[in-house]
VEXLUMFI-153291 format. One line per 2 residues: number of its first residue (from 0); their letters; for each residue z, x, y of N, C-alpha, C. Coordinates in steps of 0.1 Angstrom, whole numbers. Each point is the difference from the previous one (the first is absolute). Layout:
N
NUM) a) Z/X/Y/Z/X/Y/Z/X/Y  ... .
END
This chain:
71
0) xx) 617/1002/1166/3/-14/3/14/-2/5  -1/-9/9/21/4/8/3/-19/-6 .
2) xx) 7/-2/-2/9/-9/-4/9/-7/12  0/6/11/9/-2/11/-5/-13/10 .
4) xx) 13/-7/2/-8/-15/7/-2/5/14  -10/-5/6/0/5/14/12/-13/10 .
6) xx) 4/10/15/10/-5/4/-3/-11/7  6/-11/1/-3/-12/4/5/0/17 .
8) xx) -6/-10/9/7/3/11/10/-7/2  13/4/4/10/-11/7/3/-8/8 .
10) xx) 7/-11/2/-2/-5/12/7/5/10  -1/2/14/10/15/11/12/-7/-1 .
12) xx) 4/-13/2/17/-4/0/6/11/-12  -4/-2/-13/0/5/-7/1/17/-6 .
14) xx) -6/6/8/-5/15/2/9/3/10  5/-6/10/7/1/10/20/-2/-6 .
16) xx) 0/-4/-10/16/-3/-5/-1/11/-7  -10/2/-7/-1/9/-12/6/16/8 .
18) xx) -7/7/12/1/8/10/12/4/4  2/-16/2/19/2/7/8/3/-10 .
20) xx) 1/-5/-16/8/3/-6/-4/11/-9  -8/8/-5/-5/9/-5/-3/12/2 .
22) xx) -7/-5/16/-4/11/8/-12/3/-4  -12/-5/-9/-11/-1/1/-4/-12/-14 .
24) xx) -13/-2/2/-5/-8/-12/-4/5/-12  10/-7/-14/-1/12/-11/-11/-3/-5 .
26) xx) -8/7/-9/-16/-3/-2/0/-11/-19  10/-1/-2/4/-11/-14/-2/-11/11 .
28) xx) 7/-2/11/-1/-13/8/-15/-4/4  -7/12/7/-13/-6/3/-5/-5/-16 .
30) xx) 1/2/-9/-8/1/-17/5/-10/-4  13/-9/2/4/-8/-3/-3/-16/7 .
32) xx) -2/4/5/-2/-9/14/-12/-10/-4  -8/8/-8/-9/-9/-10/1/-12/-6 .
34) xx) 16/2/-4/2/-12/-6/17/-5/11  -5/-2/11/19/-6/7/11/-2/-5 .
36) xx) -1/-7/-9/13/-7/-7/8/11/-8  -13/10/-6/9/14/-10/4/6/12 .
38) xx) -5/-1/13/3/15/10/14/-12/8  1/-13/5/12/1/-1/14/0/-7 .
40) xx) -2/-3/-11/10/7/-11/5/7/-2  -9/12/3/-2/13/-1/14/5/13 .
42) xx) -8/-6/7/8/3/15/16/-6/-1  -1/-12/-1/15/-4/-5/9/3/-5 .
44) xx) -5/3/-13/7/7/-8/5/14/5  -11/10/3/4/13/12/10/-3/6 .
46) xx) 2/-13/8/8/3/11/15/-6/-11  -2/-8/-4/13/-1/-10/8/10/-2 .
48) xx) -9/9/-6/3/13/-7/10/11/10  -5/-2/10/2/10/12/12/-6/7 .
50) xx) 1/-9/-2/16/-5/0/10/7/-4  2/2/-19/9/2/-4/7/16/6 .
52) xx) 12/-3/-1/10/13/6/4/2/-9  3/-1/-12/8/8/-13/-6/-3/-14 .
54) xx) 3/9/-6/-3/5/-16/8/-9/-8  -1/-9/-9/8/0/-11/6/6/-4 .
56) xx) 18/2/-3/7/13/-5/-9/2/-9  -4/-8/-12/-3/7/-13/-14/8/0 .
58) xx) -7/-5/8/-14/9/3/6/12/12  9/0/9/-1/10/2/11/12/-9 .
60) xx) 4/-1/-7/5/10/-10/-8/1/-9  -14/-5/-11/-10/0/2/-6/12/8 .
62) xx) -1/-3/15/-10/13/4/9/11/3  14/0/-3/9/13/5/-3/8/-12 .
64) xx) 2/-8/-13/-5/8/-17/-12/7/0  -11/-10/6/-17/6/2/1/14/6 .
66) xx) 6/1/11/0/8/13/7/11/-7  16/2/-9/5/11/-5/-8/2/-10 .
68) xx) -6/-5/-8/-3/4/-12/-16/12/4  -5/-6/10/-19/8/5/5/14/3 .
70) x) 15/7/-1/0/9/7/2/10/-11 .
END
């Protein structure tokens, strides 16, 4: 028994932005798409994210500790 939602279709405006900035259509997007409002969220938030240019000092000392200590 599979559990897995089948992929919904996009609309091409859509599939066509996705392309330009990705470089292809990620398969959470076709699955999400099911419901719009979670898939643009989803998207927004992505691109929010992909904004940021710097670490928090305190998180990145944080990952310099993580990084000496695995060795």
């Amino acid at each position: 028994m599979t559990l897995r939602l089948p992929k919904a279709e996009l609309p091409a405006e859509l599939k066509e932005n996705m392309i330009k900035q990705l470089g292809a259509v990620p398969e959470n997007g076709e699955v999400l798409w099911h419901s719009p409002r979670v898939t643009q969220d989803n998207l927004e938030f992505g691109a929010r994210v992909g904004e940021w240019d710097a670490v928090d000092p305190v998180l990145k000392s944080f990952a310099h500790m993580a990084a000496i200590r695995s060795f």
